[in-house]
Biopython code that builds the backbone (N, CA, C, O; Angstrom):
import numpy as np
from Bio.PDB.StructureBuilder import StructureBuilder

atoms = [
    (1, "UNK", "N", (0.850, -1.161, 0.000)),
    (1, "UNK", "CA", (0.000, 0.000, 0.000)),
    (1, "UNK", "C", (0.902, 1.233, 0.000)),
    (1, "UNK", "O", (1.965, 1.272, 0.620)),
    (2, "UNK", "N", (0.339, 2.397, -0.849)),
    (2, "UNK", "CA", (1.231, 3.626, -0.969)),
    (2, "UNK", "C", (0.541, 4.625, 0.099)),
    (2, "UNK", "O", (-0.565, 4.458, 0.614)),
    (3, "UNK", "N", (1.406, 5.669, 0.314)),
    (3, "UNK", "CA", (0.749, 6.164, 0.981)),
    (3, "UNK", "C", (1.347, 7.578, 0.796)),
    (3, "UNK", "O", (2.539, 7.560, 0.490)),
    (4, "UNK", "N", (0.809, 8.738, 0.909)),
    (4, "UNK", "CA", (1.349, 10.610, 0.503)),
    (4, "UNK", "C", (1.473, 11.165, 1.605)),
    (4, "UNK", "O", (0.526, 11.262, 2.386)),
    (5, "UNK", "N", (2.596, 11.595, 1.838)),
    (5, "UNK", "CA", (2.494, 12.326, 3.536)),
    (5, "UNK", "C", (2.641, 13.787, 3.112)),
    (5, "UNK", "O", (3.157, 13.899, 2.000)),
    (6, "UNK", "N", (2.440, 14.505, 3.488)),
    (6, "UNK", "CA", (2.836, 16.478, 3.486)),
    (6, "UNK", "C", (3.056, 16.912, 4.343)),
    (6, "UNK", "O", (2.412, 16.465, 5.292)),
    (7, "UNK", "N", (3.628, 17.554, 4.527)),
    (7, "UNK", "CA", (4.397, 18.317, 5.592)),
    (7, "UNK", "C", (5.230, 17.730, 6.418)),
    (7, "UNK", "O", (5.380, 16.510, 6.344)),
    (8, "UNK", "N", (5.906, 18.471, 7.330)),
    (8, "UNK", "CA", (7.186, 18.020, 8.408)),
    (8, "UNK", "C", (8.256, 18.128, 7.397)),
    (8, "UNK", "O", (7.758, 18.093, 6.272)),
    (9, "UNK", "N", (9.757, 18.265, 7.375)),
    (9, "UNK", "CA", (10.389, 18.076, 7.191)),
    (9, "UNK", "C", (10.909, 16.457, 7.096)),
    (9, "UNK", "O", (11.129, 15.664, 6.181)),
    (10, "UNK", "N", (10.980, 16.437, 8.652)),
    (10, "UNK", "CA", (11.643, 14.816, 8.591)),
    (10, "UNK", "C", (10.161, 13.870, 9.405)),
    (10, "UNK", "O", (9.314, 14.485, 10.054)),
    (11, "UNK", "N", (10.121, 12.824, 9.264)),
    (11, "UNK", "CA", (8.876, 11.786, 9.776)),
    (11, "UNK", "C", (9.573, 10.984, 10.536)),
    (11, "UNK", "O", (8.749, 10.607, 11.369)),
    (12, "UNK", "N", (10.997, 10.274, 10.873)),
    (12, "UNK", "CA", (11.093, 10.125, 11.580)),
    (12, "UNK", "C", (10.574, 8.708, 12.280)),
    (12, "UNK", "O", (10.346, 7.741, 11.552)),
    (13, "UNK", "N", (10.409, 8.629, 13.608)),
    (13, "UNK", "CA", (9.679, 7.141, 13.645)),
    (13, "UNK", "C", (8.235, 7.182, 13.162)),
    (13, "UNK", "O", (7.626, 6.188, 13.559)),
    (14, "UNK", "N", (7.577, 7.915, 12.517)),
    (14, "UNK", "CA", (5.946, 7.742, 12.189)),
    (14, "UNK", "C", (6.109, 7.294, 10.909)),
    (14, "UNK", "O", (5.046, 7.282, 10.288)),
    (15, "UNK", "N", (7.049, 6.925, 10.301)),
    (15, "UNK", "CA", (7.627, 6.248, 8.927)),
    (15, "UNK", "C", (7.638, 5.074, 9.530)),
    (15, "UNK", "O", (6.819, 4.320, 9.005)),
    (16, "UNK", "N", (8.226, 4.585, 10.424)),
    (16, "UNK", "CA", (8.450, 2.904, 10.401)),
    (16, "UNK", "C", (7.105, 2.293, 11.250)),
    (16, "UNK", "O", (6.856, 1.126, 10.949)),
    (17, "UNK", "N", (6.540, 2.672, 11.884)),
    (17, "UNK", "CA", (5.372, 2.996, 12.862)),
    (17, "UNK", "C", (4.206, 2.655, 11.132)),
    (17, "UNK", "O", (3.784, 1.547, 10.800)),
    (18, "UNK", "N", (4.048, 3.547, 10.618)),
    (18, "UNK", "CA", (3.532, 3.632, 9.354)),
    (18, "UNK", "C", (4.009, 1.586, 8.781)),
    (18, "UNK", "O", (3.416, 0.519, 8.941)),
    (19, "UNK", "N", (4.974, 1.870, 8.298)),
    (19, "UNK", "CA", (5.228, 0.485, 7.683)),
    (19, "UNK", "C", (4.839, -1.087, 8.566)),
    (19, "UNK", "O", (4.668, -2.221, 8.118)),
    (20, "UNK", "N", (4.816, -0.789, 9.351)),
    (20, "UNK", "CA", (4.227, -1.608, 10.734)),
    (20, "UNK", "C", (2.476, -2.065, 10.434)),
    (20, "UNK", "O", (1.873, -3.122, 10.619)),
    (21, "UNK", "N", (2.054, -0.755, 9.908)),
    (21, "UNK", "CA", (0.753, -0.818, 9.335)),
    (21, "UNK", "C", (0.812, -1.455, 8.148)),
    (21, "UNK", "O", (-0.328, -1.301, 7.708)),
    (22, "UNK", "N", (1.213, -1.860, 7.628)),
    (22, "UNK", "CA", (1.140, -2.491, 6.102)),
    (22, "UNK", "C", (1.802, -1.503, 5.183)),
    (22, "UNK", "O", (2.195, -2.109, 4.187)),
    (23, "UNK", "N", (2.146, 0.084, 5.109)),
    (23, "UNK", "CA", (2.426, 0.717, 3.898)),
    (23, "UNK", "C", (3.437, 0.557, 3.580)),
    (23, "UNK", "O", (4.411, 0.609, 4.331)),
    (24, "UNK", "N", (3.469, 0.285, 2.208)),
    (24, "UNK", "CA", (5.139, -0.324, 1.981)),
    (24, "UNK", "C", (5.535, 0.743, 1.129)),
    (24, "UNK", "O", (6.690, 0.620, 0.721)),
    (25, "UNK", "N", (4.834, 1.906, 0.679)),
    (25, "UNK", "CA", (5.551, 3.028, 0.438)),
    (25, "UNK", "C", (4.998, 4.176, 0.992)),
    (25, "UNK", "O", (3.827, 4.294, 1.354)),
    (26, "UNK", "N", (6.337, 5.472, 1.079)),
    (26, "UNK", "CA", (5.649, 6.444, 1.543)),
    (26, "UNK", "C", (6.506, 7.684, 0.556)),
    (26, "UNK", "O", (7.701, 7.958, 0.441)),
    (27, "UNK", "N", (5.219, 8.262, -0.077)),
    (27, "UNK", "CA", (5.706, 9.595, -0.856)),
    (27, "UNK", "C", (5.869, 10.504, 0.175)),
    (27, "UNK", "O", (5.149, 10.418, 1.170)),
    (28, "UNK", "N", (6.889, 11.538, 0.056)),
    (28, "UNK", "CA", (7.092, 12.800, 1.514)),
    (28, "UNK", "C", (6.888, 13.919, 0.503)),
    (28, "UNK", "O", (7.335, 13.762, -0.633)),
    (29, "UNK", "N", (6.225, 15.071, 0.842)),
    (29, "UNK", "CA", (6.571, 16.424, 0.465)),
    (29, "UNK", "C", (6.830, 17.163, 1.776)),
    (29, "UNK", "O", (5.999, 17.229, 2.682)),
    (30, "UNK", "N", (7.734, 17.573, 1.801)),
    (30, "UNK", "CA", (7.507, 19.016, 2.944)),
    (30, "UNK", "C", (6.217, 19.573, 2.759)),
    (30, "UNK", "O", (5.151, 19.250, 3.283)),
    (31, "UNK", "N", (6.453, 20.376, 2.009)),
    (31, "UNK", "CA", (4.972, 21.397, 2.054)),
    (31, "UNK", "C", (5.967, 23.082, 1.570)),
    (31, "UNK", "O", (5.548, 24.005, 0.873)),
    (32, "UNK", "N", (7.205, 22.961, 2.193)),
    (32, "UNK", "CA", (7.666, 24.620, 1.998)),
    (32, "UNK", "C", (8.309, 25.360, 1.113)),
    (32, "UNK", "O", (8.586, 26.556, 1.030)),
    (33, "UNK", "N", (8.572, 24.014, 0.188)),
    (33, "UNK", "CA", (8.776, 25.131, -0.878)),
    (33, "UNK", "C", (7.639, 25.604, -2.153)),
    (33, "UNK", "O", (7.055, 24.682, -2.722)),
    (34, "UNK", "N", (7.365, 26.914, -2.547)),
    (34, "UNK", "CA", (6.504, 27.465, -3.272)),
    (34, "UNK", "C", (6.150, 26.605, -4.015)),
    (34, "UNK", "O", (4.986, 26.304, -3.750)),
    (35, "UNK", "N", (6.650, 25.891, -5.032)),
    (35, "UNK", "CA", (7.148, 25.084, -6.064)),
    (35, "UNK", "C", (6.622, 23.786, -6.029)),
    (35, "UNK", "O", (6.261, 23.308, -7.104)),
    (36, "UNK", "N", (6.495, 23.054, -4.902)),
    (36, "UNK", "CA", (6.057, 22.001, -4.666)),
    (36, "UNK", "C", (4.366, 22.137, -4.948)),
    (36, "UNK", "O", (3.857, 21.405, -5.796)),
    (37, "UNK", "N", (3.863, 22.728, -4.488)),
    (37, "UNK", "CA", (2.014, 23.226, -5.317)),
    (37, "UNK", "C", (2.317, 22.971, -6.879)),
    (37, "UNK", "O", (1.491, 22.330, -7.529)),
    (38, "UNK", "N", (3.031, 23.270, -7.255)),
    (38, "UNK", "CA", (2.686, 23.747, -9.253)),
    (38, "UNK", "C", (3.070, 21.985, -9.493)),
    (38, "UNK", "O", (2.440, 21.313, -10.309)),
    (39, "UNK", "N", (4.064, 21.476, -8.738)),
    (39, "UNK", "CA", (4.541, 20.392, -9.233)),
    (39, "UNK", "C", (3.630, 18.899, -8.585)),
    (39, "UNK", "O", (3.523, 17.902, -9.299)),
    (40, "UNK", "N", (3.135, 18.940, -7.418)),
    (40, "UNK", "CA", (2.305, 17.865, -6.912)),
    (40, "UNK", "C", (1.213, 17.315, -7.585)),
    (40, "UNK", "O", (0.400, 17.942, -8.263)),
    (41, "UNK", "N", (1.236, 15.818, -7.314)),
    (41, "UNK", "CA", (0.510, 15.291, -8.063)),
    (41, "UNK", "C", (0.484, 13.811, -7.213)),
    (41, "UNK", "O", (1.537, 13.328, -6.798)),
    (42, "UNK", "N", (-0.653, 13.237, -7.030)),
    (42, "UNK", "CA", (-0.826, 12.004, -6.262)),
    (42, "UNK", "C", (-1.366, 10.837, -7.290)),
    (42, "UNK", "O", (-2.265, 10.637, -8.107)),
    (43, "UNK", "N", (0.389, 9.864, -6.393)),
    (43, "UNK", "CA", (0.506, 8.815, -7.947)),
    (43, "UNK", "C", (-0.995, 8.254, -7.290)),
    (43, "UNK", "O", (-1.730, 8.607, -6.368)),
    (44, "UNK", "N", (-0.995, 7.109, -8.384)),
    (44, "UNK", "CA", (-2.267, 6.592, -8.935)),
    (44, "UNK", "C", (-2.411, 5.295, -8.117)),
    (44, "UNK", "O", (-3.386, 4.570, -8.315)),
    (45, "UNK", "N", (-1.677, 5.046, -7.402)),
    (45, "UNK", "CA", (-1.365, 3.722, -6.746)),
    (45, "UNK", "C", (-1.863, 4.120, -4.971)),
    (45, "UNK", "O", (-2.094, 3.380, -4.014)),
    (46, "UNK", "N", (-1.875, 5.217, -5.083)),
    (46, "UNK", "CA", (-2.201, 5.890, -3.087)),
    (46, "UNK", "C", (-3.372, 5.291, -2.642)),
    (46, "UNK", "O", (-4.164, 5.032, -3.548)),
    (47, "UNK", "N", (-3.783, 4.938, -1.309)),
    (47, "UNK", "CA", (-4.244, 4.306, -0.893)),
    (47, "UNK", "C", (-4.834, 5.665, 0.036)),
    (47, "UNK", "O", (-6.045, 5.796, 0.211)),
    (48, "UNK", "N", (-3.977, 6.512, 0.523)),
    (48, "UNK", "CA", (-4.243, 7.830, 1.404)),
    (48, "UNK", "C", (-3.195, 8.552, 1.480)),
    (48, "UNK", "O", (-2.020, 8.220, 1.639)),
    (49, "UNK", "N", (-3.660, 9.535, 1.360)),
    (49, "UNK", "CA", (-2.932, 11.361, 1.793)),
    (49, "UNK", "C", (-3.575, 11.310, 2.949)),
    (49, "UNK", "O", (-4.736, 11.071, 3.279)),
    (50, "UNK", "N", (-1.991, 11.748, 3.836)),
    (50, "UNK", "CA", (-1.940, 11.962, 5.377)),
    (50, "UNK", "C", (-1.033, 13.575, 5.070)),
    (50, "UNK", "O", (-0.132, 13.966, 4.328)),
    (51, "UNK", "N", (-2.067, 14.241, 6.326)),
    (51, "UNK", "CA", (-1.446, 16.141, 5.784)),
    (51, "UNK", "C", (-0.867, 15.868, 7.014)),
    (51, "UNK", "O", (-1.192, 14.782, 7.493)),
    (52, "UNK", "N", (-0.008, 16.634, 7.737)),
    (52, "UNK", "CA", (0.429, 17.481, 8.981)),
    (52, "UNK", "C", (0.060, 18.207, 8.769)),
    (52, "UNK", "O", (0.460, 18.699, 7.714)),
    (53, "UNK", "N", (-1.155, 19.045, 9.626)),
    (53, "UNK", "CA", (-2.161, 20.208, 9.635)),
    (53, "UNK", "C", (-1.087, 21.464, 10.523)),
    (53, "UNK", "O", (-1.283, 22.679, 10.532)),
    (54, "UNK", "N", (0.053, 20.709, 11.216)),
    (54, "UNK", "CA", (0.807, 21.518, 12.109)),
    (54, "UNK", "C", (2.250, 22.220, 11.289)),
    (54, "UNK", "O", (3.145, 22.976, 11.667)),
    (55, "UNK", "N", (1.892, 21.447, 9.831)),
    (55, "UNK", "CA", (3.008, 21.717, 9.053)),
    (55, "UNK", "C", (3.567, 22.147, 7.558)),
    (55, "UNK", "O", (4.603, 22.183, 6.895)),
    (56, "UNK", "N", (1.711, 22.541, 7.473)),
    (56, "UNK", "CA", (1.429, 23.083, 5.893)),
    (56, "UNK", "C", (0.748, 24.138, 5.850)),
    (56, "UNK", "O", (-0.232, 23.860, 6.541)),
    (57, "UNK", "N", (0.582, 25.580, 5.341)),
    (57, "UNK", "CA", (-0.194, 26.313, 5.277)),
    (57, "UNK", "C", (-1.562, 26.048, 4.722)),
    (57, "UNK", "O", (-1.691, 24.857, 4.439)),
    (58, "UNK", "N", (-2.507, 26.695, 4.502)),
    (58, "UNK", "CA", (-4.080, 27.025, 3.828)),
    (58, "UNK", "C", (-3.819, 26.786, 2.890)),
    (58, "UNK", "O", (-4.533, 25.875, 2.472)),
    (59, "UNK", "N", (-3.085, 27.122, 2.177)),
    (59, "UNK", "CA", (-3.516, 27.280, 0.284)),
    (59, "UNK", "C", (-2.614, 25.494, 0.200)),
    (59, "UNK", "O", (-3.138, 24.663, -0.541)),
    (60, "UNK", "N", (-1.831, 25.248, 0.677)),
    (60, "UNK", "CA", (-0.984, 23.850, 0.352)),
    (60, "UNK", "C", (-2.288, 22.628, 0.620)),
    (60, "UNK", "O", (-2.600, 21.674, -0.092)),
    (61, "UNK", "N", (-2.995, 23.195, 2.205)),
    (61, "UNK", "CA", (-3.901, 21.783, 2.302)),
    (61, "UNK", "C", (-5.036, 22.381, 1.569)),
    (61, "UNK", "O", (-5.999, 21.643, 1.360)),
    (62, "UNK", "N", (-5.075, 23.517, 1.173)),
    (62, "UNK", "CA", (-6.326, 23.465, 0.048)),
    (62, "UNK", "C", (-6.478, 23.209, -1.300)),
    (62, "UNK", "O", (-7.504, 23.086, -1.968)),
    (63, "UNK", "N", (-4.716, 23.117, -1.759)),
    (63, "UNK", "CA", (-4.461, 22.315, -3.133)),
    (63, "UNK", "C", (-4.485, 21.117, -3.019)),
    (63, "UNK", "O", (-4.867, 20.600, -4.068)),
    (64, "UNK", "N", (-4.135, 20.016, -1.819)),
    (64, "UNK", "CA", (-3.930, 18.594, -1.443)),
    (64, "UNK", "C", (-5.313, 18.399, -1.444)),
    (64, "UNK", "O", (-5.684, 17.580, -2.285)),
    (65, "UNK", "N", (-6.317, 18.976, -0.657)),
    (65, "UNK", "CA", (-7.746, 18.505, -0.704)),
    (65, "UNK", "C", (-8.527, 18.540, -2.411)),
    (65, "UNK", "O", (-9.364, 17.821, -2.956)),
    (66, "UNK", "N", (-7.992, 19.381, -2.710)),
    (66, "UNK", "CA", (-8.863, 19.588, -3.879)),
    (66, "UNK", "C", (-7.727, 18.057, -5.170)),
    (66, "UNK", "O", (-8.371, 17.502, -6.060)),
    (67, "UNK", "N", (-6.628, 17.794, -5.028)),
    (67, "UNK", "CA", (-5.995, 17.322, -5.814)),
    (67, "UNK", "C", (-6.708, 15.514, -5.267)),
    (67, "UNK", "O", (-7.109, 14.770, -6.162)),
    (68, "UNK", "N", (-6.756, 15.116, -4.008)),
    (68, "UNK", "CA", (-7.140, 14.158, -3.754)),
    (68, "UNK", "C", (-8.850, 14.231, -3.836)),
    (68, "UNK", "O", (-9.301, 13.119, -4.110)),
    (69, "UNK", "N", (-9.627, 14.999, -3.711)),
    (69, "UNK", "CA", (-10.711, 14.493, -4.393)),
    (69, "UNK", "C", (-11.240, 14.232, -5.324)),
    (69, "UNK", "O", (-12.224, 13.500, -5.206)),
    (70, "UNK", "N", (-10.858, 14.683, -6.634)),
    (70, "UNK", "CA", (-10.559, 14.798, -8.042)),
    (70, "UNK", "C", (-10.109, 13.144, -7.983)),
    (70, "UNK", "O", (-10.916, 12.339, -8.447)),
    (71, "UNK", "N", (-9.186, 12.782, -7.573)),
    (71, "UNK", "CA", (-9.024, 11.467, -7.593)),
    (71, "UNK", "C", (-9.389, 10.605, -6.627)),
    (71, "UNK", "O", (-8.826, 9.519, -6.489)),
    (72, "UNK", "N", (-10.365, 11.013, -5.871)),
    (72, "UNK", "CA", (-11.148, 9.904, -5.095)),
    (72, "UNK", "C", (-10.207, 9.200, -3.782)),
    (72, "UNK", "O", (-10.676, 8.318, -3.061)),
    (73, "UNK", "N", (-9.022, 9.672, -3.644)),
    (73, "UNK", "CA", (-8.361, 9.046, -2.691)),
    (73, "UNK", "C", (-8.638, 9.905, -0.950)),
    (73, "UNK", "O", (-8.812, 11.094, -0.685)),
    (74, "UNK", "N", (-8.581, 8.810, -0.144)),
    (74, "UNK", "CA", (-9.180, 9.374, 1.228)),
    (74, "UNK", "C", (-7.914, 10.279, 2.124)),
    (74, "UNK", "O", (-6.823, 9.780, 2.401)),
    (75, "UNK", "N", (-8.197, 11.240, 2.373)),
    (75, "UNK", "CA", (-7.526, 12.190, 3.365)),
    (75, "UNK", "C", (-8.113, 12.209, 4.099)),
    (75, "UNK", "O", (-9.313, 12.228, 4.372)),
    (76, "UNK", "N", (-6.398, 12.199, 4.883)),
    (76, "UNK", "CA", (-6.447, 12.174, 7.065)),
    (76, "UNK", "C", (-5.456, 13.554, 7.260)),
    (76, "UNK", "O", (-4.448, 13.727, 6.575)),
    (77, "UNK", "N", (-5.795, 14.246, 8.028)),
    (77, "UNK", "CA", (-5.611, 15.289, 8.474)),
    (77, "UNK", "C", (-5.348, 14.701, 9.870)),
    (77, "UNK", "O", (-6.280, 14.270, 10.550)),
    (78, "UNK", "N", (-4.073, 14.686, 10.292)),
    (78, "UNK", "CA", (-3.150, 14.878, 11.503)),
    (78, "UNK", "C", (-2.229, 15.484, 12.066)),
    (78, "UNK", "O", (-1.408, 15.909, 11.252)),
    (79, "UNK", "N", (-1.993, 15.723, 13.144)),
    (79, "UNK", "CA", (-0.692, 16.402, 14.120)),
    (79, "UNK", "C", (0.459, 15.430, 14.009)),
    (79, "UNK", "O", (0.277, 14.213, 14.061)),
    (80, "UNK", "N", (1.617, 15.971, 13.859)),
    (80, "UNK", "CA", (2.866, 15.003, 13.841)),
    (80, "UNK", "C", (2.693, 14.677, 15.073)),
    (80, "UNK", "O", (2.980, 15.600, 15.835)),
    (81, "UNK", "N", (2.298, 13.627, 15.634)),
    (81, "UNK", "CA", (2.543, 12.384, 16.394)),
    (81, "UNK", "C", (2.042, 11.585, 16.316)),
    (81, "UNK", "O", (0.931, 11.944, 15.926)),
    (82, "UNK", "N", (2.060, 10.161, 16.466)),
    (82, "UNK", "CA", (2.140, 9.211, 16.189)),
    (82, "UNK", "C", (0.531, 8.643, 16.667)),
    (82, "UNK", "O", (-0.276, 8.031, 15.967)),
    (83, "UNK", "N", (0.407, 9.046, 17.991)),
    (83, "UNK", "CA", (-0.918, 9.186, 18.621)),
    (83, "UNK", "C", (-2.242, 9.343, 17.510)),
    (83, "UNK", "O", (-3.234, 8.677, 17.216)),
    (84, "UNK", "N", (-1.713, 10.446, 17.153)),
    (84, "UNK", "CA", (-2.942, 11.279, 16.346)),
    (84, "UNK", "C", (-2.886, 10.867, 15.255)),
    (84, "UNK", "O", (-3.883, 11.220, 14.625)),
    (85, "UNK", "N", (-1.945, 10.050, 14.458)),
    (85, "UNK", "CA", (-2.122, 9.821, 13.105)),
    (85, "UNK", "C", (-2.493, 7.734, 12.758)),
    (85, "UNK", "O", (-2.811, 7.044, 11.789)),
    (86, "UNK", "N", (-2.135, 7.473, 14.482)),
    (86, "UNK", "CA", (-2.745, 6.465, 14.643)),
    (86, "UNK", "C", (-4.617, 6.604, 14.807)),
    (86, "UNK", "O", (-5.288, 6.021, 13.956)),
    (87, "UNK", "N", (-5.033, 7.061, 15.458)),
    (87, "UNK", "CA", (-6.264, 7.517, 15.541)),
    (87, "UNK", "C", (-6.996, 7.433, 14.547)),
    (87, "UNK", "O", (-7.947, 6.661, 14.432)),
    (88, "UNK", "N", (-6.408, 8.643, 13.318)),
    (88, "UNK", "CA", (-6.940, 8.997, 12.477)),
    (88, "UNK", "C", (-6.696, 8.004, 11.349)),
    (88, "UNK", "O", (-7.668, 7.806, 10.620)),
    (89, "UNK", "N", (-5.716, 7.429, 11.109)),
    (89, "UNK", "CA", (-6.073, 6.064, 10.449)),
    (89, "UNK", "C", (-6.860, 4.608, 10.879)),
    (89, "UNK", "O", (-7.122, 3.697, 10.093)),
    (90, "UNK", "N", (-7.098, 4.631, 12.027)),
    (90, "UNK", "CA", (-8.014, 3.585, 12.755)),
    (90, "UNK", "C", (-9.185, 4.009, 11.945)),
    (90, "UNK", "O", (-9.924, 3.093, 11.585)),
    (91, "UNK", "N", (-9.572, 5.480, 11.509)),
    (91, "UNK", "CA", (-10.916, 6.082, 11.669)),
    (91, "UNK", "C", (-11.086, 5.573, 10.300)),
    (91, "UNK", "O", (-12.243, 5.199, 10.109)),
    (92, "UNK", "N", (-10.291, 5.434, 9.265)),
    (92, "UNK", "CA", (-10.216, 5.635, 7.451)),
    (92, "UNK", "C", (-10.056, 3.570, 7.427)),
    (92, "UNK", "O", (-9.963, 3.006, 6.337)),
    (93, "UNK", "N", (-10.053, 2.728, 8.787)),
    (93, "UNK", "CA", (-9.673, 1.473, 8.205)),
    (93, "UNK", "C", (-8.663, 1.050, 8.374)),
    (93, "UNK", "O", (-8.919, -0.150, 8.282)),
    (94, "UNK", "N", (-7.446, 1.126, 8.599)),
    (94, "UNK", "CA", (-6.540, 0.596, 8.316)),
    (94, "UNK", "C", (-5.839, 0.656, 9.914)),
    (94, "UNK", "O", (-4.735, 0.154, 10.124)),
]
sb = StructureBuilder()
sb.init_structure("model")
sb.init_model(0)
sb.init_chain("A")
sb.init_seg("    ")
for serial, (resi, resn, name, xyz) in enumerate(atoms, 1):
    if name == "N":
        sb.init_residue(resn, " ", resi, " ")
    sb.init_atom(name, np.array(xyz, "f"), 0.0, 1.0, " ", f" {name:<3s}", serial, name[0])
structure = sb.get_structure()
């Protein structure tokens, strides 16, 4: 299973924590550079876009929302920790 993360810089143990869950890939964007909006695009294989809400501005999670519904894939909106992004994937299934 693929999976799109945004924001944070580094992920850290919520990457292997993550793979623990079954995802055997994980796309990363930061979120900070300008550039990354014009260029994003969620491969075709994602299973879920996971945002860091603590680590992307408005217009970034309002291009990610609008780019993943267009393609039907489910977004989780979490806080970098592990807690909260466990939660919020319990909530989506997995």
């Amino acid at each position: 299973m693929t999976a799109l993360v945004i924001g944070a810089d580094y992920l850290g143990a919520i990457e292997y924590k993550m793979r623990e869950k079954g995802v055997t890939e994980i796309a990363h964007i930061t979120g900070r550079n300008p550039g990354e909006l014009k260029r994003m695009n969620i491969p075709k294989t994602t299973a879920f876009v996971l945002v860091f809400t603590d680590y992307v501005n408005h217009n970034m999670a309002r291009m990610v929302k609008n780019h993943a519904k267009a393609q039907s894939v489910p977004l989780v909106y979490a806080k970098r920790s592990w807690c909260a992004v466990e939660r919020k994937l319990a909530g989506i299934g997995l």
